[in-house]
C-alpha positions as CSV (number, residue, x, y, z in Angstrom):
1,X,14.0,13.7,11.9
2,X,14.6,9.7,11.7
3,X,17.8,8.4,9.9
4,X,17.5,6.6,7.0
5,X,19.4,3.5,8.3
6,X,17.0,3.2,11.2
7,X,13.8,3.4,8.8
8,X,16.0,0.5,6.9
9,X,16.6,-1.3,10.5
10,X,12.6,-0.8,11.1
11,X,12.1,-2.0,7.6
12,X,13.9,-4.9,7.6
13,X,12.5,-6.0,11.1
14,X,8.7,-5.8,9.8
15,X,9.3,-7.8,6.4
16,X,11.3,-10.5,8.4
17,X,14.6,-9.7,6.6
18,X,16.9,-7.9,4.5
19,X,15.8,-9.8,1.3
20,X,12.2,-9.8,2.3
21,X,12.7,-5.8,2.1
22,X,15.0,-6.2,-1.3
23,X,12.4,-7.7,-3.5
24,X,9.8,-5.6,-2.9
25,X,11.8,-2.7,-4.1
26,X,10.9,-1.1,-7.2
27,X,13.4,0.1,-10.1
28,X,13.8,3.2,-12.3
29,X,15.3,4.2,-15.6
30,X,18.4,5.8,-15.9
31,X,18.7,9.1,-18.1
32,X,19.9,7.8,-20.8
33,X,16.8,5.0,-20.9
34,X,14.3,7.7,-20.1
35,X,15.2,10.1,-23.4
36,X,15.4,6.9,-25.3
37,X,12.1,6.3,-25.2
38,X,9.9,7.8,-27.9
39,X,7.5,10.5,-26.8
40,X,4.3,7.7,-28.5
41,X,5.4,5.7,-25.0
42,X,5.1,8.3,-22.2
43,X,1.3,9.4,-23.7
44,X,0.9,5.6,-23.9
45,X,1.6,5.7,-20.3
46,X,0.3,8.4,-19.7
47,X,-3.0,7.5,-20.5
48,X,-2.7,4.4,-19.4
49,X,-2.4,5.9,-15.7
50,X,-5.2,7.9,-16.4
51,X,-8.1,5.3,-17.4
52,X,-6.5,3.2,-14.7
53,X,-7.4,6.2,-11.8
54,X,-10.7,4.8,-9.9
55,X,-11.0,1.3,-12.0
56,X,-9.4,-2.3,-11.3
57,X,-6.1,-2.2,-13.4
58,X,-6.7,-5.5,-14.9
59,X,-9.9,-4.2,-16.3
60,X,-8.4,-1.5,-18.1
61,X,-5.0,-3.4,-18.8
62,X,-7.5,-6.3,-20.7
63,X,-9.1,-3.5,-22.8
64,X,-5.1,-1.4,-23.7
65,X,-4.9,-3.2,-26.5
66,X,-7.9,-1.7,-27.9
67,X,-7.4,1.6,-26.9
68,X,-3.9,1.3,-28.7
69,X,-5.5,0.8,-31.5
70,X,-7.7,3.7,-31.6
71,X,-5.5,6.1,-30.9
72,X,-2.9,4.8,-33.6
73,X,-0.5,4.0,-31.1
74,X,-0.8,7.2,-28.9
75,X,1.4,8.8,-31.9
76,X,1.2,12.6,-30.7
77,X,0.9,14.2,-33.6
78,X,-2.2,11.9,-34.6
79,X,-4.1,12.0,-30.7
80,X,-3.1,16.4,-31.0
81,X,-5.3,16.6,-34.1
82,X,-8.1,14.5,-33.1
83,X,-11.2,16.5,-34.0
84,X,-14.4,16.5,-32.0
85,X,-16.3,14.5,-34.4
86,X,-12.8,11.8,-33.8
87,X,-13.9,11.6,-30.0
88,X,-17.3,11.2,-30.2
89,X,-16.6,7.7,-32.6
90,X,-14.4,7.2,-29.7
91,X,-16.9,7.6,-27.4
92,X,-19.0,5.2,-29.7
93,X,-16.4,2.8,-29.7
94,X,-17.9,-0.1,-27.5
95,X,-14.2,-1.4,-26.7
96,X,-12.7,1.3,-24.9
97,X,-13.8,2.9,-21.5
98,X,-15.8,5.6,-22.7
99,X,-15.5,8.4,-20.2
100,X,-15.5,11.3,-22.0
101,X,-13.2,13.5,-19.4
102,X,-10.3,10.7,-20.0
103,X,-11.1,10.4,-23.6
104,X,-10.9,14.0,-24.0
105,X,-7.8,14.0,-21.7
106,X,-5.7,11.9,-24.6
107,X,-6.1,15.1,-27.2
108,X,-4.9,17.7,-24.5
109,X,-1.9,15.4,-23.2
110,X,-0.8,15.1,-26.5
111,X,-0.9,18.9,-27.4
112,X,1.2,19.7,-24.4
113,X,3.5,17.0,-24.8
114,X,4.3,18.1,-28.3
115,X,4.6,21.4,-26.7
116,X,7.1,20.3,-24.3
117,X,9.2,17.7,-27.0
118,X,9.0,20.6,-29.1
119,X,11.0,23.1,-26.9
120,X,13.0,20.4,-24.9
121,X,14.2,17.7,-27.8
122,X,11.9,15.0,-26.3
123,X,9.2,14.5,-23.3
124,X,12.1,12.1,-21.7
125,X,14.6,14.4,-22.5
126,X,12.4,16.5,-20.3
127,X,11.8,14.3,-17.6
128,X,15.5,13.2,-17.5
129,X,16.8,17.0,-17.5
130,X,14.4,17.8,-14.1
131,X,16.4,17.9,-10.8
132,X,16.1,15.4,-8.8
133,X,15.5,18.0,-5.4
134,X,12.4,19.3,-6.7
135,X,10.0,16.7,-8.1
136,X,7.1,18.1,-6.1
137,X,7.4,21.1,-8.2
138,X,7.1,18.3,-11.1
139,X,4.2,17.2,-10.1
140,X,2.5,20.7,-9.4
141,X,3.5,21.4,-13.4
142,X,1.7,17.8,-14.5
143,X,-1.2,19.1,-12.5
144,X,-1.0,22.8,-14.4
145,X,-0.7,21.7,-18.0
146,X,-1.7,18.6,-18.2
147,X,-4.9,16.8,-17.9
148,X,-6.4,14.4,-15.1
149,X,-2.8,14.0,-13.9
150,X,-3.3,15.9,-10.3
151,X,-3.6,14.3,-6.9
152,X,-1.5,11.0,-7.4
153,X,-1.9,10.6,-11.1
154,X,1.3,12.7,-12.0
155,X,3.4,10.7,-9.5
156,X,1.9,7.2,-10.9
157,X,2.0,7.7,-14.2
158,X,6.4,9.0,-13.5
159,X,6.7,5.8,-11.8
160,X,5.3,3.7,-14.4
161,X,7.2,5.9,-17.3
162,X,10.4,4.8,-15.1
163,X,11.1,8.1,-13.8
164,X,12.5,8.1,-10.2
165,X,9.8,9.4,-7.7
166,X,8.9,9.1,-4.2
167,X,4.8,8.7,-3.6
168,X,2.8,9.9,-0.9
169,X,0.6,6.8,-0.1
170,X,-1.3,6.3,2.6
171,X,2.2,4.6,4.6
172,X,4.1,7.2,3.4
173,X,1.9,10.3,4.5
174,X,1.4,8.2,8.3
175,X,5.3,8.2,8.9
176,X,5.7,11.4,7.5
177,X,3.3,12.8,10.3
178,X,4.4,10.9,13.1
179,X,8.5,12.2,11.7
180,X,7.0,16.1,12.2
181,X,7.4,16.4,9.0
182,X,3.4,17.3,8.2
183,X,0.6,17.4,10.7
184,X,-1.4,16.1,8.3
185,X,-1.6,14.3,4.6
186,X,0.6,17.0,2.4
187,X,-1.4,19.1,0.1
188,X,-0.4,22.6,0.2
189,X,2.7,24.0,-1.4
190,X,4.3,24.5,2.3
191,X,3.7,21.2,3.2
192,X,5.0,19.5,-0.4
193,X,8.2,21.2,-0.3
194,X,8.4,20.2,3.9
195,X,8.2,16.3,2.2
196,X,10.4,16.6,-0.5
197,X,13.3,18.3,1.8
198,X,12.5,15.2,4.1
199,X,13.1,12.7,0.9
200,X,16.5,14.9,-0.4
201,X,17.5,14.2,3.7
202,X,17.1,10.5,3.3
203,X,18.2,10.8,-0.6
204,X,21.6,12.1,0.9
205,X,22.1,9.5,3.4
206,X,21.4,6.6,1.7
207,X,22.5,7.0,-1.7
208,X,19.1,5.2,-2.8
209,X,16.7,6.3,-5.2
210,X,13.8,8.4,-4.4
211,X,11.3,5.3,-5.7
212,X,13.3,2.7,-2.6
213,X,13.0,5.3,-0.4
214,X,9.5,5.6,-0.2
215,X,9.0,2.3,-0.6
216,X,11.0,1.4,2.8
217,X,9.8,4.1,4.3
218,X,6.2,2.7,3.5
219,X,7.4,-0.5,5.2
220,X,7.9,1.2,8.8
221,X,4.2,2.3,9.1
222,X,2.5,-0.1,11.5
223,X,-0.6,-1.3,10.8
């Protein structure tokens, strides 16, 4: 499989320059800023990701504000005990997006997040506690026990929450084919554990988060 420094040489010659490549990395929270946030800000995010999937992100960014209101915040406790009669005023509610599987989807997260703050001390003291090696396996228990956070959804809304992650865009899957690493976009078990070994490789030799990692890797594909 490639190096890392010659996906970073490849990088760097397709951007036109080491600081071309530099500022389009993205960042990440450390531990310590990932349990510090409350668990009202990861099923903020959370949902946010999840009205965002399939709709222009300024559309539903514009209309946050109102959503934030509705759901009191995205206080867990509160979106957990919604009752059926609370989502169908929801689904009244001419401000939000009202799609009822992503309006429903806010009750659920909640429950299991309280589930998971419950047992762990915190939803970030969850996310900060799970090994870095094994995020696919992260992703496969978003997909479980959450709701409408399979396919990239999981992976999105960890990036947005801060949470270091690689992604498997388009870019991403197209080098990761022509390395061997897949014969074709990763879906299976098998072939999800195949990228994550890949990314711990590339982890190992660079020192860089997963998050710049995939992002220079993304930089190599041509096209």
């Amino acid at each position: 499989m490639i190096k890392f420094a010659t996906l970073y040489e490849t990088a760097i010659l397709h951007k036109g320059g080491e600081a071309s490549v530099k500022a389009l990395l993205p960042g990440c929270k450390s531990p310590a800023q990932l349990r510090a946030q409350s668990d009202a800000f990861y099923l903020d995010t959370m949902s946010l990701r999840i009205f965002r999937a399939g709709l222009k992100h300024e559309l539903v960014d514009n209309k946050w504000p109102a959503f934030q209101q509705a759901y009191h915040g995205f206080d867990p406790f509160y979106c957990a005990m919604l009752s059926d009669e609370d989502i169908e005023q929801l689904m009244a509610n001419r401000g939000l997006i009202r799609h009822l599987g992503k309006i429903k989807s806010v009750r659920e997260n909640a429950q299991w997040l309280r589930e998971i703050a419950s047992e762990h001390g915190g939803f970030g003291q969850w996310l900060a506690d799970w090994p870095a090696e094994n995020l696919v396996e992260l992703w496969a228990v978003m997909k479980k026990h959450g709701r409408q956070l399979g396919g990239m959804s999981g992976p999105y809304f960890l990036r947005m929450a801060g949470r270091d992650t690689f992604l498997l865009t388009q870019d991403v899957c197209a080098v990761l084919v022509a390395q061997g690493v897949v014969t074709k976009t990763p879906s299976s078990k098998a072939e999800l554990r195949a990228v994550q070994q890949a990314f711990n490789v590339w982890q190992e030799e660079s020192g860089r988060p997963f998050c710049e990692i995939s992002r220079i890797v993304a930089m190599t594909a041509l096209g």
